[in-house]
N, C-alpha and C positions, 0 to 999 in steps of 0.2 A: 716252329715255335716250341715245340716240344726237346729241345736244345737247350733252352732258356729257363723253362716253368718244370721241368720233371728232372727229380736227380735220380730217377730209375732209368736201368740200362748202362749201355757203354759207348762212350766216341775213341775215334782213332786217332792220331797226333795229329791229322790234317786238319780235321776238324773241329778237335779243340784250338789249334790257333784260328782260324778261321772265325769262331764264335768269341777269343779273345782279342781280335783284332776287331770285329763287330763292336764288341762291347766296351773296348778302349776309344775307338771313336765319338762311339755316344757319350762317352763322359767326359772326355775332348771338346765336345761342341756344346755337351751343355753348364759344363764350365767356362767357358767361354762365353755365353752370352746371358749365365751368372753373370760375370765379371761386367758386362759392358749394359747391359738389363736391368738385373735384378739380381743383388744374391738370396734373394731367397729362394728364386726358381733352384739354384744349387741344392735345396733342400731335395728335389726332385729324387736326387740322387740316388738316394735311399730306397726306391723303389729298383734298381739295378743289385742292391748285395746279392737277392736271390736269384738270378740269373750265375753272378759270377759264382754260387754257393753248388747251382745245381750241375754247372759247366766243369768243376773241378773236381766233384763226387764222382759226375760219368767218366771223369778220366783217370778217378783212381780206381773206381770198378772196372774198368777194361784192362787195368794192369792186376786185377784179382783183387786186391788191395779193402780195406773198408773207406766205405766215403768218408766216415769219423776222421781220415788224415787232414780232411779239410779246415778242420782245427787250428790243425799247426802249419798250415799255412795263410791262415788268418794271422796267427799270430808272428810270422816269421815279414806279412806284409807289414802290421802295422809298428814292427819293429826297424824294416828295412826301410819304410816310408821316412818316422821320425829319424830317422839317422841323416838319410838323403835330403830331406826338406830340410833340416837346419841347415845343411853344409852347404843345398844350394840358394838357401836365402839368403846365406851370407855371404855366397859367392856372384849374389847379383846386387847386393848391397841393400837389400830387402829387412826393415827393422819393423817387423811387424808389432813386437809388442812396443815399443816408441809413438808409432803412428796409433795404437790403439788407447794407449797414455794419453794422448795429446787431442783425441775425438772427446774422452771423457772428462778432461778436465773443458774442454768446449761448450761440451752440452752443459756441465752441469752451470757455468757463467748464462747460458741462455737459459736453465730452468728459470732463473730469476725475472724473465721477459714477461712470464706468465702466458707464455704462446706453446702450447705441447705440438700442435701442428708444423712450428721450423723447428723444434728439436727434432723431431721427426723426422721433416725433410734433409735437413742437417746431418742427421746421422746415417741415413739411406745413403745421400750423395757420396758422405766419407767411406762407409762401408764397400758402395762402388769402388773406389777410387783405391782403396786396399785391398778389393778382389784384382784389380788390373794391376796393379802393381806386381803380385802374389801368381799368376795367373803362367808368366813361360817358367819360374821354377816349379810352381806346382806340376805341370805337363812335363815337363822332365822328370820328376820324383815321380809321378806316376808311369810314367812309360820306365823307368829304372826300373823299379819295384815289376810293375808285368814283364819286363823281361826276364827278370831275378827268377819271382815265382814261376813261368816258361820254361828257365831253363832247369829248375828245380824237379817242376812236371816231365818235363822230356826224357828225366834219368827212372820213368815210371817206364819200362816196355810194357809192351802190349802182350796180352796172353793169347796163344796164338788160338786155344781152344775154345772152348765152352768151359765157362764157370761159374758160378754160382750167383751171379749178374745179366748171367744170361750168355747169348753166343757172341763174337767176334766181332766188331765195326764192320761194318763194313767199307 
C-alpha cells in the first residue's frame, strides 16, 4: 500500500507499470459503473490523483530525478487527454455538448411542473445515459494518455546507485 500513499523512496519500471496497470483498472471499473450506476460515484475518482501522484514521484526519484517533474506530466496528461477525447468523441459520433443543450432545455420545460423530484430524476437518468454514451471513448483516451505518459516515464532510467532518494528498487 505504501506504493500508493507515500511518494517517498523509489520503484523500478516493473513496478511502476505494475501499479499503473493496478490503477488504470480501478478507474476502468469505476467508470464504468459510473456510467451504468451513478455518475456521481465517478466523483470517487478523485480520491485516486494521489496514488497516481505518489506512483510517478517514486519513479522519477529512482531515475535521481525531483518528484516536482510530476508537474509536467500532470500537465502533459491533461493536455494529451483533451486532444484525444475530442478526436475520439467525434470519432464515435459522441456530441456531448448537444446532448447536454438538450437535457437543459428539458429540465428547465419541467421546472414549470413544479415537481423538483422528476427534474431530478430527469436529469440523473440523462446524465446516465451521457456517461454511457461517453464511456468506450473516454477508456480509450484514457488508456492513450497512460500509455503516452508510460512511455514518457520509461525514457527515465533507473539509477543504478544510491541517491539522494534512497538506494536502488529493488
Amino acid at each position: 500500500m505504501e506504493l500508493y500513499f507515500s511518494p517517498n523512496g523509489r520503484i523500478s519500471q516493473g513496478t511502476y507499470w505494475r501499479g499503473v496497470i493496478t490503477l488504470f483498472v480501478i478507474s476502468a471499473v469505476l467508470s464504468a459503473v459510473a456510467a451504468y450506476v451513478s455518475p456521481f460515484i465517478g466523483f470517487l475518482g478523485i480520491i485516486f490523483i494521489w496514488p497516481w501522484i505518489a506512483l510517478h514521484v517514486k519513479r522519477f526519484h529512482d531515475a535521481g530525478k525531483t518528484g516536482w517533474l510530476t508537474l509536467a506530466m500532470v500537465v502533459l496528461a491533461f493536455i494529451v487527454s483533451f486532444v484525444v477525447g475530442m478526436l475520439l468523441m467525434g470519432a464515435f459520433g459522441v456530441d456531448a455538448a448537444s446532448m447536454q443543450q438538450e437535457m437543459m432545455e428539458d429540465m428547465e420545460s419541467m421546472q414549470s411542473s413544479g415537481d423538483p423530484g422528476a427534474v431530478m430524476a430527469y436529469a440523473m437518468e440523462q446524465s446516465k445515459k451521457m456517461a454511457q454514451k461517453q464511456l468506450i471513448p473516454n477508456l480509450l483516451s484514457s488508456g492513450i494518455v497512460t500509455a503516452a505518459i508510460g512511455f514518457v516515464m520509461s525514457l527515465f532510467k533507473s539509477d543504478p546507485a544510491d541517491n539522494q532518494y534512497g538506494p536502488p528498487a529493488a
